[in-house]
VEXTITI-821370 format. One record per residue (C-alpha): residue in one letter; residue number from 1; x, y, z. Coordinates in nm, 4 decimals. Layout:
residues N
   code   pos         px         py         pz
      A   NUM          X          Y          Z
...
This chain:
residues 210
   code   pos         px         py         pz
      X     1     0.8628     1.2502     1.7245
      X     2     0.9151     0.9620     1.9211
      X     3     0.5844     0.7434     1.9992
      X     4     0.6940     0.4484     2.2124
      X     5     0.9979     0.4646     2.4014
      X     6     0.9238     0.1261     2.6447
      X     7     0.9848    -0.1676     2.3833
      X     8     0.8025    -0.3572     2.6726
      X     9     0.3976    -0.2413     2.5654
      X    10     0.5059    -0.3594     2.2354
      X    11     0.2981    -0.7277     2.2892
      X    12     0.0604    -0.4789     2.4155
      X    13    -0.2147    -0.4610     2.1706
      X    14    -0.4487    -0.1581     2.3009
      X    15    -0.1300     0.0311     2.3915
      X    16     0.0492    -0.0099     2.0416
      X    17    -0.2920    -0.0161     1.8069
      X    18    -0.2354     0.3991     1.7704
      X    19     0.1044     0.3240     1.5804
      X    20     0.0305     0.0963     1.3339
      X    21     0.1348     0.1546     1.0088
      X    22     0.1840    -0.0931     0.6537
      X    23     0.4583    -0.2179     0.4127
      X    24     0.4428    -0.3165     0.1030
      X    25     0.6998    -0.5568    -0.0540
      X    26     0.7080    -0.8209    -0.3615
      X    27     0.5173    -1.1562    -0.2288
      X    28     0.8164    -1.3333    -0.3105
      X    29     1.0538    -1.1261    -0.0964
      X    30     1.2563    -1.3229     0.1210
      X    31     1.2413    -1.1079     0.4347
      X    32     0.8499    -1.2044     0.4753
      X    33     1.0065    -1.6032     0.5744
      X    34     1.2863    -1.4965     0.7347
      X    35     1.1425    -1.3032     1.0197
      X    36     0.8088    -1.5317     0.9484
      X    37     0.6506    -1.1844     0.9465
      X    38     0.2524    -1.1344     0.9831
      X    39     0.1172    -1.0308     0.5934
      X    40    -0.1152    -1.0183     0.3720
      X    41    -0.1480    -1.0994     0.0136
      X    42    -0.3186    -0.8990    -0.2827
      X    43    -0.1919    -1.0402    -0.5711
      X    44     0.2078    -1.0455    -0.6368
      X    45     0.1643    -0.7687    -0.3297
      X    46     0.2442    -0.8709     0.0120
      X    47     0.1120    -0.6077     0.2737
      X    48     0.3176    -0.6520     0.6104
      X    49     0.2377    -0.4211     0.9549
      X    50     0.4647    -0.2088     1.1800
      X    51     0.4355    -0.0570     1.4959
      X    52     0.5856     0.3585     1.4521
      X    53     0.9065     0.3502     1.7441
      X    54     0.9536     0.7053     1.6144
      X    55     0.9289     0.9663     1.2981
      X    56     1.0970     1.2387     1.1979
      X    57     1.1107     1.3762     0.8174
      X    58     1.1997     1.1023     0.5768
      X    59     1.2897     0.8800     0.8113
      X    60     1.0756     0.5798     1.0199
      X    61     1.1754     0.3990     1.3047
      X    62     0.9758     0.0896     1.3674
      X    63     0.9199    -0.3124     1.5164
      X    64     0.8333    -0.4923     1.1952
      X    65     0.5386    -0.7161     1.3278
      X    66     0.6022    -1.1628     1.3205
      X    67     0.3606    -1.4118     1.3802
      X    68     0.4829    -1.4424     1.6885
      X    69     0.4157    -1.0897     1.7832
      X    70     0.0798    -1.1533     1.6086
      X    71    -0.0050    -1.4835     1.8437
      X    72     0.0361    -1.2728     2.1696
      X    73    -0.2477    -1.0179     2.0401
      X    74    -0.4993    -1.2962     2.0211
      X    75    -0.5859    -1.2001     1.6565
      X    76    -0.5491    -1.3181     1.3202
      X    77    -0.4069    -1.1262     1.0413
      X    78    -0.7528    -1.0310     0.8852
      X    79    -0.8210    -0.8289     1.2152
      X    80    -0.4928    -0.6512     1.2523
      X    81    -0.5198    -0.5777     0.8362
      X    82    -0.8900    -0.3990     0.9294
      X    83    -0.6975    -0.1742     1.2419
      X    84    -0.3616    -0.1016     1.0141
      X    85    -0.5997     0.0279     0.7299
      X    86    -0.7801     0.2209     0.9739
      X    87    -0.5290     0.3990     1.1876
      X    88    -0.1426     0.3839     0.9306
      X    89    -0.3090     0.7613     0.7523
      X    90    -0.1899     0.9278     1.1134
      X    91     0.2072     0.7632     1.0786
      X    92     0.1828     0.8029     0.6925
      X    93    -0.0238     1.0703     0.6085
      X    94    -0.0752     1.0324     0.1716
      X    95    -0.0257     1.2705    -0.0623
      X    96    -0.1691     1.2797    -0.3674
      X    97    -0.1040     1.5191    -0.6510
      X    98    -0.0908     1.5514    -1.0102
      X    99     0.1661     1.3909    -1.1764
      X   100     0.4720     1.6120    -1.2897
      X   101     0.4156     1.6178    -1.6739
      X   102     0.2424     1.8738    -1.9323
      X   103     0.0410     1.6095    -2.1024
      X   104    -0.0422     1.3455    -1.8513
      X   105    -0.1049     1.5680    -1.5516
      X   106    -0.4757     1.5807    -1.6176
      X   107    -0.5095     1.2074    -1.6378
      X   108    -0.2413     1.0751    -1.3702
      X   109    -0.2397     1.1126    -1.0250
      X   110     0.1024     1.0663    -0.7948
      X   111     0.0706     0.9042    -0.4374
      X   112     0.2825     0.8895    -0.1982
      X   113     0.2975     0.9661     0.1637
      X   114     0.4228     1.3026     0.3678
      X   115     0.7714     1.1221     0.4202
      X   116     0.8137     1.0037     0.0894
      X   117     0.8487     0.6534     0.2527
      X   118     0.6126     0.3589     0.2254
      X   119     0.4070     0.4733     0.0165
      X   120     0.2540     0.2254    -0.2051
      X   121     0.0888     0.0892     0.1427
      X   122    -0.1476     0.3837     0.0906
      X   123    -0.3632     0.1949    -0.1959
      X   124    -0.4572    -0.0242     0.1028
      X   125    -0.6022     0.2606     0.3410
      X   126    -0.9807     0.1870     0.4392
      X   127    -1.0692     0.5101     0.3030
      X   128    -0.8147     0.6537     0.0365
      X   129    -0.9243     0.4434    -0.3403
      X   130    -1.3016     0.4125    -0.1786
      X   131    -1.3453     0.8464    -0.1400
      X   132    -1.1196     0.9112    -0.4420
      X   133    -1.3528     0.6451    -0.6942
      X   134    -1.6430     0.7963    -0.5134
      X   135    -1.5111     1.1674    -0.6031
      X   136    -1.4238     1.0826    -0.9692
      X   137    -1.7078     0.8299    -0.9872
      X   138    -1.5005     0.5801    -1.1573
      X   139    -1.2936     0.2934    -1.1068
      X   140    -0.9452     0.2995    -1.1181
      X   141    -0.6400     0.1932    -1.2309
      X   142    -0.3309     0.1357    -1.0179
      X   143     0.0300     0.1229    -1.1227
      X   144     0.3189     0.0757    -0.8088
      X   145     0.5806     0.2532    -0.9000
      X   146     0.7814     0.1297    -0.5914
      X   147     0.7315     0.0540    -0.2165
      X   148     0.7123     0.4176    -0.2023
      X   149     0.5118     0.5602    -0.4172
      X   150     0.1878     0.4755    -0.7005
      X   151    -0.0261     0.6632    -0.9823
      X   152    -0.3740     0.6184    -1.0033
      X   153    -0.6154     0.7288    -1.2993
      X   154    -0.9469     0.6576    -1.3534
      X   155    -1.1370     0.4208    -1.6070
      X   156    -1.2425     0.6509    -1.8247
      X   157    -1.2521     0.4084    -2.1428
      X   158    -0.9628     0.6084    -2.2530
      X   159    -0.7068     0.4682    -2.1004
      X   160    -0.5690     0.1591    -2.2349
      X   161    -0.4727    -0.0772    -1.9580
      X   162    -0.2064    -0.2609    -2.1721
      X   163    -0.0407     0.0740    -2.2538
      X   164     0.0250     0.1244    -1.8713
      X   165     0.1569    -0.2168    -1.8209
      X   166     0.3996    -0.1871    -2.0826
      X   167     0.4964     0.1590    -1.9048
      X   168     0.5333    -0.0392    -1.5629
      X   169     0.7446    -0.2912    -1.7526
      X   170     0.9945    -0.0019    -1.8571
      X   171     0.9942     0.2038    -1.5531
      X   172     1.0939    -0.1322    -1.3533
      X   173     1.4118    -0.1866    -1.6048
      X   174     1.5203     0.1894    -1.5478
      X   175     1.4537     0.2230    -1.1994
      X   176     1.6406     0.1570    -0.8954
      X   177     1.5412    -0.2469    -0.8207
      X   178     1.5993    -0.1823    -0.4307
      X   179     1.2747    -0.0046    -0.4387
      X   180     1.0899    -0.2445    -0.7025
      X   181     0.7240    -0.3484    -0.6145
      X   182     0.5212    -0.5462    -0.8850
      X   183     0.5412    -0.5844    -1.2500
      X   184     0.1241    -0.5706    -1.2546
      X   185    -0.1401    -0.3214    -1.2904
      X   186    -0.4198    -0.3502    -1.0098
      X   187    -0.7569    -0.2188    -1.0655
      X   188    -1.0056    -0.0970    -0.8240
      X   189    -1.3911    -0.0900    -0.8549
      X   190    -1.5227     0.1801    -0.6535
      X   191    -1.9169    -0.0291    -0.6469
      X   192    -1.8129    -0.3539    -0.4546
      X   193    -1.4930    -0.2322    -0.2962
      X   194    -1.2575    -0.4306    -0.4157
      X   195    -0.8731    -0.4186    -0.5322
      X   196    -0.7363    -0.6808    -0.7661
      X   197    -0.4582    -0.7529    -0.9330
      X   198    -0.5511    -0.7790    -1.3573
      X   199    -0.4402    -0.9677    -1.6290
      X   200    -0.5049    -0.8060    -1.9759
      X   201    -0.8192    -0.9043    -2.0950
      X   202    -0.9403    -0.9945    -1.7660
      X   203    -0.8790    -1.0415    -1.3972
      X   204    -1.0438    -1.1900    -1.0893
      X   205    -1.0954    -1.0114    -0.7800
      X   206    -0.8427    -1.1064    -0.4975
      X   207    -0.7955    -0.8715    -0.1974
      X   208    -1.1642    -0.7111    -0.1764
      X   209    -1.1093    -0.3841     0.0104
      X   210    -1.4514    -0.3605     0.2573
């Protein structure tokens, strides 16, 4: 499906705002100062924005969006964040389903999106962590797996968060490195809203999601 064929709307704000969808790449990834692209950071997470040229199965075509780009909208990067979280569910639709394992499949959820592409951006949806918390009436933990793709599982007191980091660690040093996200386990809690980043034995809030 092809969304925007004129590449001339694209400074266009109110005609592009429909297509928006999110990124997620290491904060230290070069790309971000090389195309001085607009982003935003949650911990060692930078979150960068998009505008959907065209999808079709696994596959995205899209106008990655710079400062530049950002400076002819008339907003900052706190506003276009708020729209992106709002509207990127349409482009990326998430899926979220039960991991693939006899003995974690009751504890571990899977995300990703319907393409299989992007889909760690979907921890930063306006709605997705805030109505699954509410629905398990936890908090949560979340491990990125890659750009593509997290698990989530609630804070059930079971769960030890060191365990998971030390999973992260070794699913990072088997994994294909193209695709590597973060080396940390974030942490959502589903009473003020907020996603952040933790150290073991303690962590400070840093991206609040509201």
């Amino acid at each position: 499906m092809k969304y925007i064929e004129d590449l001339n709307v694209l400074t266009d704000f109110d005609k592009i705002k429909d297509y928006l969808y999110m990124e997620c790449r290491p904060i230290d990834n070069p790309v971000i100062k090389e195309r001085n692209l607009a982003f935003t950071q949650c911990g060692d997470i930078a979150i960068t924005y998009n505008i959907c040229l065209e999808r079709k199965d696994n596959f995205l075509k899209g106008v990655m969006i710079t400062n530049e780009i950002l400076d002819k909208y008339g907003m900052t990067v706190e506003e276009l964040h708020q729209y992106a979280a709002q509207t990127a569910s349409a482009i990326l639709e998430p899926v979220c389903e039960p991991v693939d394992h006899p003995v974690f499949a009751d504890i571990f959820m899977h995300v990703t999106s319907k393409c299989n592409v992007d889909g760690a951006s979907v921890m930063f949806y306006y709605d997705f962590l805030p109505d699954l918390s509410e629905k398990l009436g936890k908090n949560l933990f979340v491990v990125p797996l890659s750009v593509n793709d997290f698990m989530v599982c609630a804070d059930d007191g079971i769960v030890d968060p060191s365990v998971l980091e030390f999973s992260l660690a070794h699913f990072n040093d088997t994994h294909n490195q193209e695709d590597f996200l973060s080396d940390s386990i974030y942490y959502y809690n589903y009473l003020d809203h907020s996603l952040f980043q933790i150290e073991i034995g303690g962590g400070e809030p840093i991206s609040p999601l509201n």
